[in-house]
Backbone bond lengths (Angstrom), bond angles and torsions (degrees), N, CA, C in turn:
res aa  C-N    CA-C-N  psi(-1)  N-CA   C-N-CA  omega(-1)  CA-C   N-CA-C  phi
1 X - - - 1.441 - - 1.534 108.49 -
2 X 1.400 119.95 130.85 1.583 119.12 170.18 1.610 126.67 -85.57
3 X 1.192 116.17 134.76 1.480 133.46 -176.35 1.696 97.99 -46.89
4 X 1.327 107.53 125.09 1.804 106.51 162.63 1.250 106.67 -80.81
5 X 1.757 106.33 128.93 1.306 127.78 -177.67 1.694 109.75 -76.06
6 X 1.368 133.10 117.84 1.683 107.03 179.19 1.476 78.36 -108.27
7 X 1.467 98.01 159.83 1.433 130.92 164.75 1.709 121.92 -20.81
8 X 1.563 104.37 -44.05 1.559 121.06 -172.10 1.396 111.81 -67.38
9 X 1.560 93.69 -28.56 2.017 104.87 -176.71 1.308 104.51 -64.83
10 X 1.603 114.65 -47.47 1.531 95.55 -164.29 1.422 130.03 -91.52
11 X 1.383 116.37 159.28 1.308 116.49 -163.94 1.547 118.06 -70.06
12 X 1.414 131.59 161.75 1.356 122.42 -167.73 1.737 125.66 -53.27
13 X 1.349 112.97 -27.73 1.368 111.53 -171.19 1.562 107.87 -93.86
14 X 1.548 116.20 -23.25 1.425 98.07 160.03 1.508 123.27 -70.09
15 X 1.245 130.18 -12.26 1.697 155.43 -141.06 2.022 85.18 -104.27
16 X 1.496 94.90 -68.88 1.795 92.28 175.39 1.562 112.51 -65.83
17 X 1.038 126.44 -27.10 1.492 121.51 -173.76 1.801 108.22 -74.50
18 X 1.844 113.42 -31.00 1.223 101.26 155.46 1.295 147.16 -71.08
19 X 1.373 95.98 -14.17 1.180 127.33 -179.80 1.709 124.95 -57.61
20 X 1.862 79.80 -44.66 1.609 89.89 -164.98 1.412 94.65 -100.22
21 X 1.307 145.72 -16.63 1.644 157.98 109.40 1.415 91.90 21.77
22 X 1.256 110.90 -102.97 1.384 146.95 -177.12 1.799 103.23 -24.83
23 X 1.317 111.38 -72.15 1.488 130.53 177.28 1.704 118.22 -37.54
24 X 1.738 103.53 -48.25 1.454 113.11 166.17 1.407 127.91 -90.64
25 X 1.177 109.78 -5.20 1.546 108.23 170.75 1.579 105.60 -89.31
26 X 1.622 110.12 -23.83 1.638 113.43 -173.43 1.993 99.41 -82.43
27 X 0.910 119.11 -18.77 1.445 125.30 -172.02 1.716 95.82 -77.00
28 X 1.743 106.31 -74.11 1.173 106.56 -172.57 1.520 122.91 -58.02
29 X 1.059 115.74 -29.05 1.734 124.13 173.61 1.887 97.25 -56.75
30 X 1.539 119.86 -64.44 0.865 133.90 145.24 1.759 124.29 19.22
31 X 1.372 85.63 -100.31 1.490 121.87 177.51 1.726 108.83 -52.28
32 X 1.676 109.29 -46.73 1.594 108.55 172.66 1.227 125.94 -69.12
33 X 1.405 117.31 -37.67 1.721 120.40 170.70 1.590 109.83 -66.97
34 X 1.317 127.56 -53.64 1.598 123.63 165.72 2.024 102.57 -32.05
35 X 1.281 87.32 -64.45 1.747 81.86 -165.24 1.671 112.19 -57.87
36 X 1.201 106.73 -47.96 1.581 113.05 164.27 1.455 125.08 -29.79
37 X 1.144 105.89 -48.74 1.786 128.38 -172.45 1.220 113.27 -77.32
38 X 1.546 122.87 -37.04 1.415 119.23 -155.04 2.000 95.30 -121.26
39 X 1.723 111.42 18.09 1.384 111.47 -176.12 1.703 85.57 -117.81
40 X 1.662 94.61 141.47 1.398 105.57 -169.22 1.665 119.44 -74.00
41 X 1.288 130.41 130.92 1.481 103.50 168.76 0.918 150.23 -15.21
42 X 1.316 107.86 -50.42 1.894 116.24 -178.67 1.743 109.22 -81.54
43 X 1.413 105.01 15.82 1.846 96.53 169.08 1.947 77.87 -137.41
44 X 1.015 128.15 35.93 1.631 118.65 152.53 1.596 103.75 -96.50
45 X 1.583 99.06 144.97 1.713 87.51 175.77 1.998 82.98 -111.23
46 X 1.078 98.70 118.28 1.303 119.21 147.37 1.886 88.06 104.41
47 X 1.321 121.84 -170.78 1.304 141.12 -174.01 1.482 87.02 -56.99
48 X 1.565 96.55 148.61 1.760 106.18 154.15 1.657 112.59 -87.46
49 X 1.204 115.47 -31.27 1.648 131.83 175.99 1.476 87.74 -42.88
50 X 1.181 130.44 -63.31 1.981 126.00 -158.69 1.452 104.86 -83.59
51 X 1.197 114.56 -32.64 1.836 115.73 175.39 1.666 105.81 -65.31
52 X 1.505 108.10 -44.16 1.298 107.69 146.94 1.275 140.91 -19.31
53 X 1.582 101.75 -80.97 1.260 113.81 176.91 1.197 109.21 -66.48
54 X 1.114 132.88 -25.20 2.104 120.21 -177.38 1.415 106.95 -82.91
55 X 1.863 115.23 -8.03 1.503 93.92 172.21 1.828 126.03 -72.64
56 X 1.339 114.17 -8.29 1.049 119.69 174.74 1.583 131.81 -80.27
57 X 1.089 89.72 -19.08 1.755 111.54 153.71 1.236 133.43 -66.35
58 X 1.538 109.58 77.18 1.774 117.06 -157.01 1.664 106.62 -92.56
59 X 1.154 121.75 137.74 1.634 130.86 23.40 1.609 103.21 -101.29
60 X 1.039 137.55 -26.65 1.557 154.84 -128.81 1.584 103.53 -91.27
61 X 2.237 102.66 -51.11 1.443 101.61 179.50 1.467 129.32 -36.09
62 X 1.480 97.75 -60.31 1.577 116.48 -170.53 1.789 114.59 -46.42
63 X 1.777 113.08 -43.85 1.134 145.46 -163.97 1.731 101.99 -55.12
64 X 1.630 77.05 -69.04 1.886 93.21 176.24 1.546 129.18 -61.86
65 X 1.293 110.85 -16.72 1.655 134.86 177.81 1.616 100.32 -83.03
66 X 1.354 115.89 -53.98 1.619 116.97 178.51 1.729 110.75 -52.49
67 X 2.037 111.96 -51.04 1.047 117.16 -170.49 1.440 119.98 -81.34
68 X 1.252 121.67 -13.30 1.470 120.25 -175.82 1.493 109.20 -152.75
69 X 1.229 117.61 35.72 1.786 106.62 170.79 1.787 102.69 -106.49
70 X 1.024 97.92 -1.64 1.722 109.98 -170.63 1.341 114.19 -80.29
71 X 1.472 146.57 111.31 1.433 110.41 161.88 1.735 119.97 -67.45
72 X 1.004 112.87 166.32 1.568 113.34 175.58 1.896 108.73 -90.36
């Protein structure tokens, strides 16, 4: 069985590295639902309901929603 790590154990640069983890996954998640929301249907390729739903699928959802929910 493995020891639960709390927050206090670890040393500062793993502590900022979650930190900044945390910060860019909340931006880019972020950044994809804004663009999602405010791009019109008829340049969505497929439902916004499922582009939706794959943004919650971290890290990858957000990624794939930025790169291909768009038409060109």
């Amino acid at each position: 069985m493995t020891r639960r790590v709390h927050w206090q154990d670890l040393n500062p640069r793993r502590r900022a590295a979650i930190v900044v983890g945390a910060a860019a996954e909340l931006a880019l998640t972020a950044t994809a639902a804004v663009r999602l929301v405010r791009t019109p249907a008829e340049r969505l390729r497929g439902s916004r309901a499922a582009w939706i739903g794959l943004l919650v699928v971290q890290p990858i959802g957000p990624v794939l929603v930025l790169a291909l929910a768009r038409r060109r």
